[in-house]
C-alpha positions in Angstrom: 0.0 0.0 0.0 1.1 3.2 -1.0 2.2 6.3 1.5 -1.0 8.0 -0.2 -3.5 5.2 -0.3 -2.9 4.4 3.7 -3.4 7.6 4.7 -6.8 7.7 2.5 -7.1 4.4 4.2 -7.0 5.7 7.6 -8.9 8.2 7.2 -11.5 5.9 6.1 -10.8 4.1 9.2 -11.1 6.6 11.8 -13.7 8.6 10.3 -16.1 6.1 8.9 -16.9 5.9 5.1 -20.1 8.4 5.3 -17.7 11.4 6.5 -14.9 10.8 4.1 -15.7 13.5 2.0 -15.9 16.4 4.8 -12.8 14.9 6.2 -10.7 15.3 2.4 -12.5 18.5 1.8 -10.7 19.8 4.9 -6.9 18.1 4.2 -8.0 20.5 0.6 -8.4 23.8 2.3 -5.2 22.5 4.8 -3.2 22.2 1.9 -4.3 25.5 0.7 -3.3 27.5 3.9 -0.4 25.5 3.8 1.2 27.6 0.3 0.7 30.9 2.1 2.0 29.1 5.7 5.2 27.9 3.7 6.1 31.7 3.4 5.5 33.2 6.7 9.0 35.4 6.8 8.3 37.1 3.2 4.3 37.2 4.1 4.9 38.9 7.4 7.4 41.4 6.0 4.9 42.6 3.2 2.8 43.6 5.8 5.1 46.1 7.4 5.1 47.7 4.0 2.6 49.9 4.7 -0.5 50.9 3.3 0.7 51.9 -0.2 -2.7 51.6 -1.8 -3.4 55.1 -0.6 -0.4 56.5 -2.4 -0.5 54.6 -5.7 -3.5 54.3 -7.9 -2.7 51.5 -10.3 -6.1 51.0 -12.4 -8.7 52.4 -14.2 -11.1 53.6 -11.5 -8.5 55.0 -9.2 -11.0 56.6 -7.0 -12.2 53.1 -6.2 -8.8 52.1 -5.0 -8.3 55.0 -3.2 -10.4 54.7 0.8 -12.6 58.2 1.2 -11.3 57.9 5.1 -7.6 58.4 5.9 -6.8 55.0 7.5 -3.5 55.1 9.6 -0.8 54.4 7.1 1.2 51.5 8.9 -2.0 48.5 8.8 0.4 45.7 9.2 -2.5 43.6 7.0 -1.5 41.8 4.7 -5.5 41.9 3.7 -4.4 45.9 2.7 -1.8 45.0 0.4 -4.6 43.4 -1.9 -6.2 46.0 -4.0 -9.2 45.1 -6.4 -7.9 46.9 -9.5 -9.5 47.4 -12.8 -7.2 46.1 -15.6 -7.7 45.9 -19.4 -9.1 42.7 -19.0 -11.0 43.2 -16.2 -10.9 43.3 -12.4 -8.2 41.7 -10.6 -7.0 41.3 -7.0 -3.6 42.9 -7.5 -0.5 42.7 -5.0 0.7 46.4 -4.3 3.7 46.6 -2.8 7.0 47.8 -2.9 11.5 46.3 -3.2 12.1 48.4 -0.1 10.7 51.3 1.9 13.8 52.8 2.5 14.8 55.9 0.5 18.0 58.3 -0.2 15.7 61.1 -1.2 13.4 63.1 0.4 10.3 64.4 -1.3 8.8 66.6 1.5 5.2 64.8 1.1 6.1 61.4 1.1 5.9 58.7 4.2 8.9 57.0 2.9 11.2 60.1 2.6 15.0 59.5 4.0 15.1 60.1 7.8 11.5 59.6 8.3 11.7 57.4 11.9 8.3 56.6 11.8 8.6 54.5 9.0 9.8 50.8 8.9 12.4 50.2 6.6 11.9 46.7 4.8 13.6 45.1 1.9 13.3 42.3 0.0 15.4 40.9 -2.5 14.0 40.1 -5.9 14.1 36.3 -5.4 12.3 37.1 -1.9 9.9 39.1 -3.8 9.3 36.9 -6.6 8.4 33.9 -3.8 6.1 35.9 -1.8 4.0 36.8 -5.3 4.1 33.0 -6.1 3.0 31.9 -2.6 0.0 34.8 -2.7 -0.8 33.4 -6.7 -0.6 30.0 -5.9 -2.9 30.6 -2.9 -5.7 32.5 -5.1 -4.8 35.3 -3.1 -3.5 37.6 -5.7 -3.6 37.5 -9.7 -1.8 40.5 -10.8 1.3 42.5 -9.4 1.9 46.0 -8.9 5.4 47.0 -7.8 7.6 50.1 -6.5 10.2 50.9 -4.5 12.5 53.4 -3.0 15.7 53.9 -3.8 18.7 53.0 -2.6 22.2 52.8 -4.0 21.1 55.0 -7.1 18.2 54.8 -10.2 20.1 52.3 -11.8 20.5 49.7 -9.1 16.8 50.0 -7.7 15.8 49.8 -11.5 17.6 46.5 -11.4 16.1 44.7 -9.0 12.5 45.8 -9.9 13.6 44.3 -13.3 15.0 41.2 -12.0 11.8 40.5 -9.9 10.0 40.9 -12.6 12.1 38.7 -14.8 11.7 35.7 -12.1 7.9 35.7 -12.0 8.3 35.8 -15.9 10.5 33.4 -16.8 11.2 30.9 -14.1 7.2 31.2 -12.6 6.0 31.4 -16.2 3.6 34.0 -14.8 2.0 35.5 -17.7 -0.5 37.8 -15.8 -0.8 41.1 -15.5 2.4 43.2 -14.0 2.4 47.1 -13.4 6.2 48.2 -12.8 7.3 51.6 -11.8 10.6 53.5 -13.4 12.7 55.1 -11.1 13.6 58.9 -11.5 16.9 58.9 -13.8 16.6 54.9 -15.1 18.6 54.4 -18.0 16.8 53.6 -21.3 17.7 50.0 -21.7 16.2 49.0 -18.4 12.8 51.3 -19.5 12.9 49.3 -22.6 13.1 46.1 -20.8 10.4 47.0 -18.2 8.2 47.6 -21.5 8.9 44.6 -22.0 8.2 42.5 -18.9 5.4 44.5 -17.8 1.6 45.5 -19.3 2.1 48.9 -17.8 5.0 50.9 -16.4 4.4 54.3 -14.5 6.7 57.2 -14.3 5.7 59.4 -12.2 5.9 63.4 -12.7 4.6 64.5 -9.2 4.7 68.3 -10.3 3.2 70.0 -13.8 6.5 72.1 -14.0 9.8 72.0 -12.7 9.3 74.4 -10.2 6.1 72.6 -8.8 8.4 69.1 -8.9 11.1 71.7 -6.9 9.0 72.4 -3.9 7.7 68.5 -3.9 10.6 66.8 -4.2 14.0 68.3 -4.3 16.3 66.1 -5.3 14.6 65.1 -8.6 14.5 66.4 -12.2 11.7 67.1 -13.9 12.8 67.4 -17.7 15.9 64.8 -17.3 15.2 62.4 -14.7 11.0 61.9 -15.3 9.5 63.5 -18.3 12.5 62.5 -20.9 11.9 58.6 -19.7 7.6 59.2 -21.2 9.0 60.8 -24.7 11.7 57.9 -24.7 8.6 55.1 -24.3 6.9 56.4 -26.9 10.1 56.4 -29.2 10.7 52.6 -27.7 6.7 51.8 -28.9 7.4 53.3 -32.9 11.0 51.7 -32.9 9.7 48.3 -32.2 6.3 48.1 -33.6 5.7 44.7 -33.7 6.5 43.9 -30.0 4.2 43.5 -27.5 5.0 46.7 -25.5 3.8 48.1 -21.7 1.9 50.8 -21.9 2.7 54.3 -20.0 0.5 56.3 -17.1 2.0 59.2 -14.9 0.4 60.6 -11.5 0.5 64.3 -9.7 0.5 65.1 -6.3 -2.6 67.7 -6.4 -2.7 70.3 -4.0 0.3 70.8 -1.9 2.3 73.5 -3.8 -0.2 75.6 -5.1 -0.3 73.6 -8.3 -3.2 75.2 -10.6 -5.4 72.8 -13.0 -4.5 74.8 -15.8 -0.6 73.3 -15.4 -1.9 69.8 -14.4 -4.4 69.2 -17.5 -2.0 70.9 -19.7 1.2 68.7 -19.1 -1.1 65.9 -19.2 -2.6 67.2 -22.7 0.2 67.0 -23.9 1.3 64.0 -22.8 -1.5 62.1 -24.3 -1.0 64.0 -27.6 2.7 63.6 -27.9 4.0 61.0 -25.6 1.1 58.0 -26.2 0.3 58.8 -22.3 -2.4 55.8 -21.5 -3.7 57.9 -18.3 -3.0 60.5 -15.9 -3.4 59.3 -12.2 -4.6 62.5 -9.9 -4.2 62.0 -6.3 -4.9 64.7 -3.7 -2.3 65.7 -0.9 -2.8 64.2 2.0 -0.2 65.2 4.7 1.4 62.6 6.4 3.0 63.3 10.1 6.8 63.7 10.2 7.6 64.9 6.8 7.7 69.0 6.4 4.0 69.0 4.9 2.7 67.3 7.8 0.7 70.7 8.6 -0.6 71.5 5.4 -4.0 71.0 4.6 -5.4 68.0 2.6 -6.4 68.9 -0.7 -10.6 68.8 -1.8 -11.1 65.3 -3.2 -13.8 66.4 -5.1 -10.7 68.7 -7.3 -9.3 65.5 -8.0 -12.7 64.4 -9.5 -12.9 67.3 -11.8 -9.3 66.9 -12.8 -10.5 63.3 -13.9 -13.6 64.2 -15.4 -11.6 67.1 -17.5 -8.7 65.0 -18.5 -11.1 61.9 -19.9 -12.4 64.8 -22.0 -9.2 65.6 -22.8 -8.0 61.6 -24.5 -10.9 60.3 -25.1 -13.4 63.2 -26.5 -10.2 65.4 -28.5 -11.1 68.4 -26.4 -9.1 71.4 -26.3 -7.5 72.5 -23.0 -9.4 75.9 -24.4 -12.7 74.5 -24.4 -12.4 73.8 -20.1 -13.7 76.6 -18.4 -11.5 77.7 -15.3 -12.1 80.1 -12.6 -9.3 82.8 -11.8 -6.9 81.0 -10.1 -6.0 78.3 -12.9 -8.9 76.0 -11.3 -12.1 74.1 -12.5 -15.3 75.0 -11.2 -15.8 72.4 -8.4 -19.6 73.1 -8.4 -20.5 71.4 -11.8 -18.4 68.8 -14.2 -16.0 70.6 -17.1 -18.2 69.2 -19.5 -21.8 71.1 -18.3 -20.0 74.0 -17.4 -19.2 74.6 -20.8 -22.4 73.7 -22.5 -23.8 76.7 -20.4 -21.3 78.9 -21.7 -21.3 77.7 -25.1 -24.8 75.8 -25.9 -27.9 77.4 -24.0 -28.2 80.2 -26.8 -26.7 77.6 -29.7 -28.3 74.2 -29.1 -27.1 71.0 -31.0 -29.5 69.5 -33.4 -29.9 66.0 -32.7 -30.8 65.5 -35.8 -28.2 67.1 -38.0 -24.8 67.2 -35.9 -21.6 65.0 -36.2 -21.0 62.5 -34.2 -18.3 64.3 -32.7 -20.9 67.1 -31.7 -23.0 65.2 -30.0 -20.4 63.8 -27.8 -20.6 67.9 -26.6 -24.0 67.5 -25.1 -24.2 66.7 -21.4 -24.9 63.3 -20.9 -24.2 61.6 -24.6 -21.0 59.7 -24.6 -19.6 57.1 -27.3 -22.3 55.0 -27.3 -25.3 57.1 -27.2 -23.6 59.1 -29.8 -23.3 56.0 -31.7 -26.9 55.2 -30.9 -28.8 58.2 -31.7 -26.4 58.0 -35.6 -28.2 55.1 -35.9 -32.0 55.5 -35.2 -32.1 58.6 -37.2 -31.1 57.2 -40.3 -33.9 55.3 -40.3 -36.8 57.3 -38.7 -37.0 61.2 -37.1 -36.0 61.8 -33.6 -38.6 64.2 -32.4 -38.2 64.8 -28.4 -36.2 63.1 -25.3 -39.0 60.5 -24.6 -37.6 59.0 -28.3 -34.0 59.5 -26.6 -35.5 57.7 -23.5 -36.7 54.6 -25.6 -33.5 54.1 -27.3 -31.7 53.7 -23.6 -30.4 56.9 -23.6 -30.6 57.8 -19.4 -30.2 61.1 -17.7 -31.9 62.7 -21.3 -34.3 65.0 -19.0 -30.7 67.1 -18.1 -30.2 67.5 -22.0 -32.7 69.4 -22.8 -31.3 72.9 -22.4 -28.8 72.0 -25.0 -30.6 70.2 -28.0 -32.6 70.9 -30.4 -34.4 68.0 -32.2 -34.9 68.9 -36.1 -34.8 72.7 -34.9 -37.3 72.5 -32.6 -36.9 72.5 -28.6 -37.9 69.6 -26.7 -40.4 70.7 -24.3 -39.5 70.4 -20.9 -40.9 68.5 -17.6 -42.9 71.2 -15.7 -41.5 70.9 -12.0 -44.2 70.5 -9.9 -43.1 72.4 -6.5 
């Protein structure tokens, strides 16, 4: 008798053949907890990490990630390092984390700035790293990886190890999942080229609009040289190598500690997308953190940071001019309406769009058409008239009721709902 088959056998024996299956369904789950238990040192380190989920934003519904209530930043949960993130092929329990939280430079916002005492200092080696992920994948745990770091010994040699972890889960885990690596300020070309690569997305981030924003967030660091030359020098990697399978590139600001306006924020980011094939802009609003020289400064509004969002969306994915946002006097969006109904009542109350005549790329100007009711309405007017909203409402267009300042449907005005208070 097999090792196997006598302890089936035993089982059998002790628990009786009517609870065999309870009794195997429990050695399962065992097993299970077992993969994570096989890792406790690597396991127990990620969760002096921190809570870097607040700080970095990794999919498309950042705001989601991000918790509305400040949560203290050391959670020692390893539960906190899990982020639900929304990926290009859907949702995905992501592992956010980081090669080390100890730092040679000192951006005056962040929690893991050099000399900050309040802040753990871990490190893992990429082999260390690369173990942990397996253990957390293998587990069900995790299916995706997001990963940062400090730096220590220089750019180059933090670049490095982010690379070789990277390389391990590829290679020898034959991990083909989705991996989100971050360039350090100053990395050489080569090793952006080979994060592109190994990775579906790789982040570089900007923190300031200008150089003299980047200046009063973080010193030591270049804006020009050191950040935005490694976005133009991914875009050249992308048309050099067309045939490759290629990350894509995001960025993120730090919004509201050094009197950054919206004007510089959706500009650089403009531009980005125009020239640099930026995939998105990550906006994430100051939040002071104790023992770092903004600890007294206020938090920035988060509903600024929704704006900026809502404006820069207009921005990639509607071909908007930065001209076409309307901004208050100091540089800033109007917080008390989105970008895009602020300027339909600037622009369409005394010229309404005719739903029945304009370009698709008009339409996408009234408040609440996108792409696909755009699309939509194309559609059902080539083959019949579109006469008021209650026609919008039976094609599935929602929210039509709030349109009706700005259309006109065959040059007539859709007649409105009556309040009845």
């Amino acid at each position: 008798m097999g090792e196997g088959t006598f302890s089936i056998y035993c089982l059998y024996t002790i628990a009786g053949w009517g609870e065999i299956d309870l009794v195997l369904e429990r050695k399962f789950w065992y097993n299970v907890r077992m993969k994570i238990i096989s890792a406790p040192d690597t396991l127990t380190k990620l969760t002096k990490m921190g809570d870097v989920t607040l700080y970095e934003p990794a999919g498309d519904q950042p705001q989601v990630e991000s918790p509305l209530v400040q949560r203290p930043f050391q959670s020692h949960s390893l539960s906190e390092c899990i982020t639900q993130v929304s990926t290009p092929t859907g949702k995905k329990p992501i592992l956010k984390t980081m090669l080390t939280t100890a730092c040679e430079r000192n951006c005056n916002y962040c929690p893991f700035r050099a000399g900050r005492s309040r802040t753990p200092r871990v490190t893992f080696s990429p082999d260390e790293m690369a173990r942990g992920f397996e253990t957390l994948h293998g587990a069900g745990q995790v299916d995706g990886l997001f990963l940062s770091s400090g730096i220590i010994k220089g750019s180059i040699t933090t670049q490095d190890k982010l690379l070789d972890t990277a390389d391990i889960i590829r290679r020898k885990q034959h991990y083909r999942g989705y991996i989100h690596l971050k360039i350090m300020p100053g990395a050489e070309y080569d090793q952006l080229y080979r994060a592109m690569q190994l990775a579906d997305r790789v982040s570089v981030n900007l923190e300031g609009a200008t150089q003299a924003r980047l200046d009063a967030l973080a010193p030591k660091k270049d804006f020009n040289r050191e950040l935005l030359q490694m976005l133009t020098s991914a875009e050249a990697i992308r048309r050099a190598h067309p045939h490759e399978r290629l990350a894509r590139t995001v960025t993120q600001f730090v919004v509201g500690a050094v009197g950054d306006t919206d004007v510089e924020l959706l500009s650089t980011s403009d531009n980005l997308y125009r020239y640099a094939g930026l995939t998105r802009a990550y906006y994430s609003s100051f939040r002071p953190v104790i023992q770092t020289p903004f600890e007294n400064l206020p938090a920035s509004d988060r509903l600024r940071e929704h704006r900026l969002y809502q404006a820069s969306f207009l921005l990639r994915d509607y071909q908007w001019e930065l001209e076409d946002l309307s901004f208050e006097g100091g540089g800033n969006l109007r917080l008390d309406v989105d970008p895009k109904r602020a300027w339909a009542d600037a622009s369409l109350r005394l010229a309404p769009i005719d739903l029945m005549l304009a370009a698709p790329e008009q339409l996408l100007r009234v408040p609440g058409i996108g792409p696909v009711s755009a699309q939509t309405i194309v559609k059902a007017r080539r083959v019949g008239n579109l006469r008021d909203l209650e026609d919008l409402r039976k094609l599935g267009i929602h929210g039509s009721e709030g349109m009706a300042a700005y259309v006109t449907f065959g040059g007539h005005k859709p007649i409105a709902q009556l309040s009845l208070f």
